[in-house]
C-alpha positions as CSV (number, residue, x, y, z in Angstrom):
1,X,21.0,56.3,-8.0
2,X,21.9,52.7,-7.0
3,X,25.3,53.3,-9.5
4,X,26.0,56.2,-8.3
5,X,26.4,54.8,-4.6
6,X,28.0,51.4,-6.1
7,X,30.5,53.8,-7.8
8,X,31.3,56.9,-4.5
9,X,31.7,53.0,-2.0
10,X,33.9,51.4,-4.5
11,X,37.4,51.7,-2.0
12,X,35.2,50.7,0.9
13,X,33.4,47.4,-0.7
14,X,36.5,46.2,-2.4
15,X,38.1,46.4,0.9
16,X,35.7,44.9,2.5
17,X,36.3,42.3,-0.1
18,X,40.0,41.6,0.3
19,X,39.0,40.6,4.3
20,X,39.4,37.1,5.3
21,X,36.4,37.9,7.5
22,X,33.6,39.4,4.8
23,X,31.6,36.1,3.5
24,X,29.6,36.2,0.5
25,X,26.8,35.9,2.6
26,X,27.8,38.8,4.6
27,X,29.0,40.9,1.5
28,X,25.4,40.8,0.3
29,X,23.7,41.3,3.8
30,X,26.0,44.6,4.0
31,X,25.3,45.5,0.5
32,X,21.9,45.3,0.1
33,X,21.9,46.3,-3.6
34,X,23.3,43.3,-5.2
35,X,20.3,41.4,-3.5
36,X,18.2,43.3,-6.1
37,X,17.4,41.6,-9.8
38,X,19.6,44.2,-11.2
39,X,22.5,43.4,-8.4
40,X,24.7,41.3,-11.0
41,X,25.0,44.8,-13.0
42,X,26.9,46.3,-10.3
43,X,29.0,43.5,-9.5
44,X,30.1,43.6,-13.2
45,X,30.8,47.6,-12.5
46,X,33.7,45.7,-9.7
47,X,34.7,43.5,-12.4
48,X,35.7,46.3,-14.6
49,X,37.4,48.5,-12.4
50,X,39.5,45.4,-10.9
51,X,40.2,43.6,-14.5
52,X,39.8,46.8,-17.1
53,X,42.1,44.6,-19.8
54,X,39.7,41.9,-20.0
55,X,35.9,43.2,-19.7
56,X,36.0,42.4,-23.1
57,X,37.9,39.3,-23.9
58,X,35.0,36.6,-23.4
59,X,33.2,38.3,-26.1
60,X,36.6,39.0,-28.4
61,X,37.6,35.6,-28.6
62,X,34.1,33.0,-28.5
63,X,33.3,33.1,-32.1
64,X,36.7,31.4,-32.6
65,X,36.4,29.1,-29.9
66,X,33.0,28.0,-30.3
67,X,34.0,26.9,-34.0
68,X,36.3,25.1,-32.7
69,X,34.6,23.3,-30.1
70,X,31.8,22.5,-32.1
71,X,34.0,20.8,-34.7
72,X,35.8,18.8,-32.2
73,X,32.3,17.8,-30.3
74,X,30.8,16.4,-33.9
75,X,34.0,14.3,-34.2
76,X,33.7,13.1,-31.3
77,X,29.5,12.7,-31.3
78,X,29.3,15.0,-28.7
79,X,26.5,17.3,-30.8
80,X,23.3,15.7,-32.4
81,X,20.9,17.3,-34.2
82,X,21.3,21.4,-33.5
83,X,20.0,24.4,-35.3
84,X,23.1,25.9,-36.9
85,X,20.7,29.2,-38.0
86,X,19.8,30.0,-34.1
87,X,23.3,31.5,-32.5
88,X,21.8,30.4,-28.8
89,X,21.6,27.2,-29.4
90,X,24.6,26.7,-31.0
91,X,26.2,28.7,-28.1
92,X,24.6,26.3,-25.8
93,X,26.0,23.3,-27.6
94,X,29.8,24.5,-27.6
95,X,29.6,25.0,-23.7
96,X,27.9,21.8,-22.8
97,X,30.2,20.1,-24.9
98,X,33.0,21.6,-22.5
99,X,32.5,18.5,-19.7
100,X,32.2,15.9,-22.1
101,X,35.5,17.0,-24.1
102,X,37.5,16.5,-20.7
103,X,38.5,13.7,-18.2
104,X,37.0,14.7,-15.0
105,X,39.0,14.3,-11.5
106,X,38.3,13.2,-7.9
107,X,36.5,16.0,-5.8
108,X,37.8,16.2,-1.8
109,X,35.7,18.0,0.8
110,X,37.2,20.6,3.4
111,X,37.1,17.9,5.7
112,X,39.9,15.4,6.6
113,X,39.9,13.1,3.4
114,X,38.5,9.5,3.5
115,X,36.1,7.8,1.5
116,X,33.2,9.1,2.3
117,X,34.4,12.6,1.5
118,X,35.7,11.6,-1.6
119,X,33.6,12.1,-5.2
120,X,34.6,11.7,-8.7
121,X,31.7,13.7,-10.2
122,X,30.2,12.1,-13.7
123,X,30.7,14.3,-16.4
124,X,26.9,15.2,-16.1
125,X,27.5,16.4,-12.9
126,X,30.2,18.3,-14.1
127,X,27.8,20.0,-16.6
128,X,25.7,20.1,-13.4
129,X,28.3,22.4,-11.6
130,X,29.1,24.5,-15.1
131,X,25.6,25.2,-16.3
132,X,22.5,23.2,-14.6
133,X,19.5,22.5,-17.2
134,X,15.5,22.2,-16.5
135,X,12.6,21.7,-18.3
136,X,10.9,24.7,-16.8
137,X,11.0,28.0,-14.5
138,X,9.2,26.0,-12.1
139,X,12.1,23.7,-11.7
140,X,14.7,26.2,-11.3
141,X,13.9,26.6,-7.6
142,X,13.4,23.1,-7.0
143,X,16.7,22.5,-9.2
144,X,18.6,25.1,-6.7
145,X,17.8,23.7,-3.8
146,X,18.3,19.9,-4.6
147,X,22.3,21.0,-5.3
148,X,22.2,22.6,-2.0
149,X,21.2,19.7,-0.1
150,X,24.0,17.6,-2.8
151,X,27.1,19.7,-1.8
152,X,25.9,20.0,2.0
153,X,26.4,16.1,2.3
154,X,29.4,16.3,1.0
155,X,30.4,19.0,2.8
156,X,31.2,21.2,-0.1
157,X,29.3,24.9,-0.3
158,X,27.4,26.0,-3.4
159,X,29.7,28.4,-5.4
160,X,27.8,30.9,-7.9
161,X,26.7,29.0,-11.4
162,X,24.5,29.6,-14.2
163,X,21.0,27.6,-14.7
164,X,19.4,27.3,-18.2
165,X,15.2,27.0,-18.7
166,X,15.9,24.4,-22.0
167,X,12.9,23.5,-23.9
168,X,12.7,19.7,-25.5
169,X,13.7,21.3,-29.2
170,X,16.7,22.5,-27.4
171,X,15.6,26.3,-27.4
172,X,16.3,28.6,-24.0
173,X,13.9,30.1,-22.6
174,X,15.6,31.7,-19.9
175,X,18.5,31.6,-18.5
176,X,19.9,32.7,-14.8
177,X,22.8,33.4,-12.3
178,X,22.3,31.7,-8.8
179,X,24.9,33.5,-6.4
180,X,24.1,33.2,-2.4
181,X,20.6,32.2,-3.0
182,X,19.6,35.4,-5.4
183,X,18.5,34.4,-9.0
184,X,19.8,37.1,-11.5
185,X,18.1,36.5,-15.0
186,X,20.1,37.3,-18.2
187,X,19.6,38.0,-21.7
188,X,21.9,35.2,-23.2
189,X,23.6,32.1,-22.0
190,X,26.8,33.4,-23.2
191,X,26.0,36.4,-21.3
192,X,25.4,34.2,-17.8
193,X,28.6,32.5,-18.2
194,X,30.9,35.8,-18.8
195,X,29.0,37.4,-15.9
196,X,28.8,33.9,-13.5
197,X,32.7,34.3,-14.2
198,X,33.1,37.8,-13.4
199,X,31.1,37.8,-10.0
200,X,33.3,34.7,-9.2
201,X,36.2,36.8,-9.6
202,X,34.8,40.3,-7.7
203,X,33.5,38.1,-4.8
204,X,36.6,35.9,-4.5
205,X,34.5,33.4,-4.2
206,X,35.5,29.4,-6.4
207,X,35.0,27.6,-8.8
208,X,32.0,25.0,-8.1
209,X,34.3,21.8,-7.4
210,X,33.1,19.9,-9.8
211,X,33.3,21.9,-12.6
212,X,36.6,23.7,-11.7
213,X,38.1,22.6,-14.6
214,X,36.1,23.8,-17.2
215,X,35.7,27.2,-15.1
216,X,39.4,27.1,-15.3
217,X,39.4,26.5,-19.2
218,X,37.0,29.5,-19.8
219,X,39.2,31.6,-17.5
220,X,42.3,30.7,-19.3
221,X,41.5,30.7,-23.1
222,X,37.8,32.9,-23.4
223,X,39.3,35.4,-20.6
224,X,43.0,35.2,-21.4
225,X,43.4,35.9,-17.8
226,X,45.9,34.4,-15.1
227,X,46.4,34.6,-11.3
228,X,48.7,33.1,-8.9
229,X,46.0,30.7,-7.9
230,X,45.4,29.2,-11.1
231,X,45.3,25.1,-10.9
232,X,46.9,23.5,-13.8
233,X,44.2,20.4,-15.0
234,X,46.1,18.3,-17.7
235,X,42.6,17.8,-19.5
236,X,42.6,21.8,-19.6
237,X,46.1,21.4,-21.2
238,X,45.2,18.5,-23.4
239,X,41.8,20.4,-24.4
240,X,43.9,23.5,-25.3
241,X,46.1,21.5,-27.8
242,X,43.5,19.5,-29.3
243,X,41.8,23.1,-30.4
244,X,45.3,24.3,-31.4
245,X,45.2,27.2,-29.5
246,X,47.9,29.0,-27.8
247,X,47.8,30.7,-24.5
């Protein structure tokens, strides 16, 4: 039933969308669906119907590029000690290793620029903005709403990111979406990025600041996807060499 409604206001929501004036916020006060645990599904349907060629891409090219960014992380001690037999895991290490593999770059609020409005985010905080990691489900809350408070002293909003439950052998327990204060839980983290990604798209919402550029390198070479509003990050470039790949 909730499809079936997602589907017949399609024209209307996507409209809705391409207005300066619809928020997030107000997109899912409006919508009332995505607010539901299930809500990320339909804002995949979006993703689909706006992007058919590349619903599929993430999924088409990651074996590839997770070989090859777990090679170049053990060269460069990036990755301990992992379990090579449990595919999560593994999946986990290639995308953390994403921040470390790249310089990171000063972060400016929407506010005239000084030096107080200025941040050049550690590459921990870039994994911060890319995938956040706790201990437990009880910190995920807590987790959510000390990176609120973060950006809102800097001025910056909180765009949509994923959130990982990571036990101390490494092994996820559960993993989840935060978009406009609603948790979506997923089956896999390689499933919460391709979907965090997506909804980022449908909503036209950005890129978490501090992690824009390894957002921007999943867009580019796991999505094959461009727009006119792509930023070019030389450590995207440099990163894109180093794993010989062409895009």
């Amino acid at each position: 039933m909730v499809e079936s409604y997602w589907e017949v206001t399609t024209k209307e929501r996507l409209n809705d969308l391409a207005s300066k004036n619809m928020t997030i916020s107000n997109y899912f006060t409006k919508y009332k669906a995505i607010n539901l645990s299930g809500g990320i599904y339909l804002l995949l349907m979006d993703f689909k119907i706006m992007y058919p060629d590349y619903g599929d891409k993430f999924n088409e090219n990651w074996p590839l590029i997770k070989s090859k960014l777990i090679s170049i992380a053990k060269k460069k001690g990036l990755i301990n000690e992992i379990d090579e037999s449990n595919e999560e895991q593994t999946d986990l290490a290639a995308l953390t290793s994403l921040p470390f593999s790249m310089s990171t770059s000063n972060v400016t609020s929407t506010k005239k620029a000084t030096k107080k409005t200025q941040w050049r985010p550690s590459k921990r905080e870039v994994l911060e903005g890319f995938i956040t990691q706790v201990a437990s489900p009880a910190e995920v809350a807590v987790e959510i709403t000390r990176k609120r408070d973060k950006l809102m002293e800097m001025d910056l909003q909180m765009q949509p990111f994923v959130i990982a439950v990571v036990s101390p052998n490494k092994s996820i327990t559960a993993r989840y979406i935060v978009i406009n204060n609603i948790t979506y839980e997923m089956p896999t983290i390689t499933k919460a990025v391709e979907a965090c990604l997506k909804a980022i798209f449908v909503l036209n919402a950005e890129y978490p600041k501090e992690s824009r550029h390894v957002w921007q390198f999943v867009q580019t070479v796991l999505f094959e996807l461009k727009t006119k509003y792509d930023k070019s990050f030389t450590a995207v470039n440099t990163l894109i060499s180093d794993l010989g790949i062409k895009t």
